[in-house]
N, C-alpha and C positions, 0 to 999 in steps of 0.2 A: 191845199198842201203846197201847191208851188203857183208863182203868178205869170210863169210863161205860158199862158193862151191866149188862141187865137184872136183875130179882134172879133170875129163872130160870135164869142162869149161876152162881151162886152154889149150886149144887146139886152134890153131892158129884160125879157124874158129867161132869162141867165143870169139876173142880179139878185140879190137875199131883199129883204126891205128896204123899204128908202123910205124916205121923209120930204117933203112931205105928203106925197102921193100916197102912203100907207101908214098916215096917222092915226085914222079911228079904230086899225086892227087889235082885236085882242091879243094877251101873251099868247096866246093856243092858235090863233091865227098867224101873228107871225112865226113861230116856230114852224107850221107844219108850211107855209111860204119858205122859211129858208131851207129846208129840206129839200124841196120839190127842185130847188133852181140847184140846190148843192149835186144833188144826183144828174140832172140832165148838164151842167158843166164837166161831172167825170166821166160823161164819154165811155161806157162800159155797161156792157149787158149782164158782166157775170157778178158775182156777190159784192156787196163794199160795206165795209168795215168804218164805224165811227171812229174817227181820229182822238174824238175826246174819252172813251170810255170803252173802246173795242168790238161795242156791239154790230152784230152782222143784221144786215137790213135783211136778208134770207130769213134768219130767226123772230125776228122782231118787226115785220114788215112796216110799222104804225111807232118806231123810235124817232123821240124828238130831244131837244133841251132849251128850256126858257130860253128865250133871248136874252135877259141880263147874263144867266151864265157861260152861254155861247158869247157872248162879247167880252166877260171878264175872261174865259179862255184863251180867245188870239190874242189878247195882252199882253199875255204872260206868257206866250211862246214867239218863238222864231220860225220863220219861213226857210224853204231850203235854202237861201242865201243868207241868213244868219241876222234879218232884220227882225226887227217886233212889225203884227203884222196891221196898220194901219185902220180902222173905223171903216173908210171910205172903202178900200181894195180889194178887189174881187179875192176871194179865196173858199177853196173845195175842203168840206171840212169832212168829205168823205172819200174812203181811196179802194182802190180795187184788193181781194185780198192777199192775192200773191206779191204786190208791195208793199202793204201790211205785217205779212207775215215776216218779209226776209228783216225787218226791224225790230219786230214784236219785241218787248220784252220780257226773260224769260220769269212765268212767275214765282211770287217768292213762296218757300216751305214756311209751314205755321211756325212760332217762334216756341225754343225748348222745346224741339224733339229730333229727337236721335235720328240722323241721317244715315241709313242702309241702304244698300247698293238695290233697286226696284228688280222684283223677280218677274217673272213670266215672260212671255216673247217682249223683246224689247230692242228698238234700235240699234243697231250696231256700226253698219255703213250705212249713210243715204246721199243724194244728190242733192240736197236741200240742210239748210243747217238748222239743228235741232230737231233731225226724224222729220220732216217735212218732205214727204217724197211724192214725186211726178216730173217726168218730164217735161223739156220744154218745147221739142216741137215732135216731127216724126222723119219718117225715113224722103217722104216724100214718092215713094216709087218700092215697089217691091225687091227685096234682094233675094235671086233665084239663082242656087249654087256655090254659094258661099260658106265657106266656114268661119267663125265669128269667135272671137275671143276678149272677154271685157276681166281688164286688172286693177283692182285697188292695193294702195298703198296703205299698209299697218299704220301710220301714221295719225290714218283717216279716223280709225275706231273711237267710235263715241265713247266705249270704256276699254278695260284692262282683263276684266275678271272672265276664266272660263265659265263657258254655258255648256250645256246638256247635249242641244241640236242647235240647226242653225234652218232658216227656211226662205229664199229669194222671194222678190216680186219684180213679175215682167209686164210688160206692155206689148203689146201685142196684135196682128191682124193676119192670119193666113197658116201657115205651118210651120212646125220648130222641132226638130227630131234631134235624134243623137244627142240628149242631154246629157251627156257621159262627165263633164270635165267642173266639178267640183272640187278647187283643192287650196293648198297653203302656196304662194307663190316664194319661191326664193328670193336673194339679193340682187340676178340677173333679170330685168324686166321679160316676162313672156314665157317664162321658165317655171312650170308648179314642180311642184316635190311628188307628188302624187293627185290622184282627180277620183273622185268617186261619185256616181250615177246619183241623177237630178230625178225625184219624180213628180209627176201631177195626176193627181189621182190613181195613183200605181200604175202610168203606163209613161213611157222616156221620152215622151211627144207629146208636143199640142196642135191641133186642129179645131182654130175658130173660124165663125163666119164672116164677124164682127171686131169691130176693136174691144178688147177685154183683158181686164187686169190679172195675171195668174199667179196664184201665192203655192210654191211645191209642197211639197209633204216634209214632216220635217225631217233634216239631216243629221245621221250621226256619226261623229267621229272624226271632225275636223276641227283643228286649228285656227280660228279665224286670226290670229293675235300678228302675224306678223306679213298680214295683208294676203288676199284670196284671189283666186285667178279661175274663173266661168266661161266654159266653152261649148259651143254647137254646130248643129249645123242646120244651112237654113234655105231649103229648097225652092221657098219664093214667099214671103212674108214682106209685111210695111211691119217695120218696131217705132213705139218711141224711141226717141234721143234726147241727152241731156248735153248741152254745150257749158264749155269753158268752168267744171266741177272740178277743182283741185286735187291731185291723185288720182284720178280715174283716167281710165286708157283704153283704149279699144283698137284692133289690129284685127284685117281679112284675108283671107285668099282667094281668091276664084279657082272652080273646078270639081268635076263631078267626085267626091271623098271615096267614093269606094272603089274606082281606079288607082286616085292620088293617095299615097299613105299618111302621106304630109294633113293633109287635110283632115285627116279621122281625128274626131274631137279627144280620143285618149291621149294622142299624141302630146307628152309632156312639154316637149321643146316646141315653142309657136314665134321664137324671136324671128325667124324669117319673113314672118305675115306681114303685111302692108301695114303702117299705122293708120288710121283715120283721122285728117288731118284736121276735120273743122268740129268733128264728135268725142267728149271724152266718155262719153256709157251707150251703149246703143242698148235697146230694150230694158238690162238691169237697171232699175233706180233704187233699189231698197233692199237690205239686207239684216234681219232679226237673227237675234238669238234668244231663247230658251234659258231662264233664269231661275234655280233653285230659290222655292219659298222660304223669304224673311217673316219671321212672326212682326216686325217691326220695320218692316219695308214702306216704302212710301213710293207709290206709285210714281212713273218718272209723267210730267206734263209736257207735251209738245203738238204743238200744233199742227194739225192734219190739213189739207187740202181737199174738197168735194170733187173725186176727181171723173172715176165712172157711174155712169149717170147722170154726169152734167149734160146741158147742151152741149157742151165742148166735144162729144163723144159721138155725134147723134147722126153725123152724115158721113158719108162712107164714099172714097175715105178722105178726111178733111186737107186742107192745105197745109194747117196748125193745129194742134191737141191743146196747147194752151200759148196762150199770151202773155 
């Protein structure tokens, strides 16, 4: 995919075939040869994604392609600096899948037939474009006493149309109580119109051991259309975090809430709180809504991330959640 590496990949053991040191190979020899060198120059222990065809070496462990068609491919394409990519030139013809993904293209609907809006829970906000959601690092350090408040911008919404409920997913490592503050944000940043109570599994708190993904029960009776505003409190938790996500905002305060009033997650007006200056989501990355069934809906396609239950999840607790 790109030809800036190191010269340490420039080592014979990091090259596809050559000539004429690997002339008596069969097609099926050098194919699973360019494979081998293609993966150990992408530098990456988590999934990777054929650049020619999409396939995931996760699903497919044993995915190859002739070498004539592997060669008639970098032909016919461009490298990231926009040259055709040479015979001779090292190039990775495989890529990790979260830079895969943020390019993908999205695929096409069967042709003649009727486009309806896809029902059932379905993307609404995410941190990722095209419902692609996870974070990209974590908090680094528990935050103990905090009240926490993350705003999206209507802008952001993947569609128009009202839904039934609405239902978050958080990331997570430790405690998160006083899920109270679910609601429609106004025109002033930090400012809901009203907030109504978050649940998970029917109680207004979560208590993990581990890092773990939490999807609430569904909600009804909110507005998402002209952007949402989610608030808690957080007595000493590591969350994911999502960096430099367009529209999304995150704002704290320090101090024990049920002294402070300010701090109690009902509390509509939160424009006082600190913004977060290097975070725009803290724990929220994804938000569904609940879509009345089309007899002639077509389900919406978008790309998911493997995300708990990866290794990425496994050590406690890590420096990074993902990369």
């Amino acid at each position: 995919m790109s030809n800036s590496i190191p010269p340490s990949a420039l080592l014979p053991e990091y090259q596809n075939p050559t000539y004429p040191a690997d002339a008596l190979l069969t097609d099926d020899q050098i194919a699973a040869k360019m494979r081998a060198r293609s993966l150990v120059r992408a530098q990456s222990p988590g999934e990777h994604i054929c650049m020619m065809d999409g396939t995931s070496d996760w699903l497919t462990p044993a995915h190859t392609h002739p070498y004539d068609e592997f060669m008639a491919y970098r032909r016919s394409h461009l490298d990231t600096e926009g040259h055709i990519i040479a015979d001779g030139e090292p190039w990775i013809n495989w890529e990790p899948y979260d830079v895969w993904a943020d390019h993908a293209p999205i695929p096409e609907l069967p042709p003649d037939v009727a486009v309806m809006p896809p029902s059932g829970w379905q993307p609404i906000f995410s941190v990722r474009p095209g419902g692609i959601a996870y974070p990209t690092s974590n908090t680094g350090q528990p935050w103990s006493q905090y009240g926490l408040a993350v705003e999206i911008d209507g802008n952001r919404a993947m569609r128009r149309d009202p839904c039934v409920a609405l239902r978050v997913h958080i990331l997570m490592w430790g405690q998160a109580m006083s899920m109270i503050g679910l609601g429609p944000r106004t025109n002033k940043p930090f400012v809901a119109t009203s907030l109504t109570p978050v649940l998970f599994k029917g109680q207004n708190q979560i208590s993990s051991a581990s890092w773990g993904e939490y999807t609430s029960d569904p909600i009804v009776g909110v507005d998402f259309r002209a952007g949402l505003h989610f608030s808690w409190f957080s007595p000493g938790t590591w969350y994911g975090c999502s960096n430099v996500v367009p529209g999304w905002n995150t704002r704290y305060s320090y101090g024990v809430w049920n002294y402070d009033p300010r701090l109690i997650p009902t509390t509509l007006d939160k424009s006082s709180w600190t913004p977060y200056p290097s975070v725009n989501s803290i724990a929220l990355f994804l938000i569904e809504g609940l879509f009345p069934h089309h007899p002639e809906a077509i389900q919406m396609q978008v790309f998911k991330r493997y995300s708990i239950g990866s290794p990425d999840f496994g050590t406690a607790p890590p420096p990074k959640l993902l990369t």
